[in-house]
N, C-alpha and C positions, 0 to 999 in steps of 0.2 A: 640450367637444364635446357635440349634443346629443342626448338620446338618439332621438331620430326618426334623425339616419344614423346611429346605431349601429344602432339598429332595421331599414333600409332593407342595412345591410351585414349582419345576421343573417341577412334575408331572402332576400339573393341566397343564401347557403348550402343554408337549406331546403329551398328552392322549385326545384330542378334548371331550368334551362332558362329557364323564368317568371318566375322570380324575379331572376336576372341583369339581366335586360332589362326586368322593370319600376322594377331598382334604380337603373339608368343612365339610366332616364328620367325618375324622380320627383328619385332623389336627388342628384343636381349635386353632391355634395361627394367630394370625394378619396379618402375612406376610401372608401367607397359603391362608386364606378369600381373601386377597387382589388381591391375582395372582389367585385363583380361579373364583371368580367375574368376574376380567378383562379379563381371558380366556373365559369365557360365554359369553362374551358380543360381543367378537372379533368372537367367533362360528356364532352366532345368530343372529350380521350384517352381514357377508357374505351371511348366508342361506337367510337371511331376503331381503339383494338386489337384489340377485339372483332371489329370488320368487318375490319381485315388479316387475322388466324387466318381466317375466315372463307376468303378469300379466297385465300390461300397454300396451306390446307390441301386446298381443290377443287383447287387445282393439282398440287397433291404427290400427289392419287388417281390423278392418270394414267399413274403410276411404276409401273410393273410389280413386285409384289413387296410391295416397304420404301415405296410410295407414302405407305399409309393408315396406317402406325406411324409412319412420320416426323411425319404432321401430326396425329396424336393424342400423338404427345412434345412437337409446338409446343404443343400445349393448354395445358402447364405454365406459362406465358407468361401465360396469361389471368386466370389467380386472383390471379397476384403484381399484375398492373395491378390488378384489382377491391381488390385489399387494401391499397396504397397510395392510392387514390381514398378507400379507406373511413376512412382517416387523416386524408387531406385535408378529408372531410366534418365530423369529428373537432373537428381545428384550425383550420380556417377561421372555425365560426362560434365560435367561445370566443375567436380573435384580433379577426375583427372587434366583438362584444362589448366588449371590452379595448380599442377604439379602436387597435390596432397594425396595421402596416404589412408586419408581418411574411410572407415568400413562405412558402408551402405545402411544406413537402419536397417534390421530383423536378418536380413541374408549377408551381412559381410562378419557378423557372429557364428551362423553356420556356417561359412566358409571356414574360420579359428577355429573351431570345433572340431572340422571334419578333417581338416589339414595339419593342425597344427600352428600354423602362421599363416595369412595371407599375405605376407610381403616375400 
């Protein structure tokens, strides 16, 4: 394997967002799709949890009372996604490095899930 996709699958890692999607477009090799994918995916749950708390929690203020401790107890919710993403940043690019194929704990499952296959 050369190292240009291994480089093009480091880069989806780094590069949040931009880098995904310029790996998918220069780099056509499997590994490359794979770490770009699974970088998407790791972006787009964090943003994604982020914005449900978000959204839950303006709901739950309308609750008379226990509204606003309810959705300041969901908060707890938020650091655990932020610190599994921070693993995923972690392992991702030191696997695509390594030329492995290997899924990401917690989001390279939603990725199979939601796709089908991640490779």
């Amino acid at each position: 394997m050369s190292g240009t996709v291994r480089g093009w699958s480091v880069a989806a890692w780094l590069v949040p967002v931009v880098g995904p999607v310029l790996a998918l477009l220069a780099g056509g090799h499997a590994l490359s799709r794979h770490h770009a994918l699974q970088s998407l995916v790791v972006s787009a749950a964090a943003v994604g949890v982020f914005l449900a708390w978000v959204a839950v929690a303006w709901m739950l203020t309308w609750l008379p009372i226990v509204g606003a401790t309810l959705g300041a107890m969901l908060f707890a919710a938020v650091p655990l996604v932020l610190a599994a993403t921070l693993v995923a940043h972690i392992s991702g690019p030191v696997y695509a490095w390594q030329g492995r194929f290997t899924l990401v704990p917690l989001y390279g499952g939603l990725l199979r899930a939601v796709l089908g296959s991640a490779d």
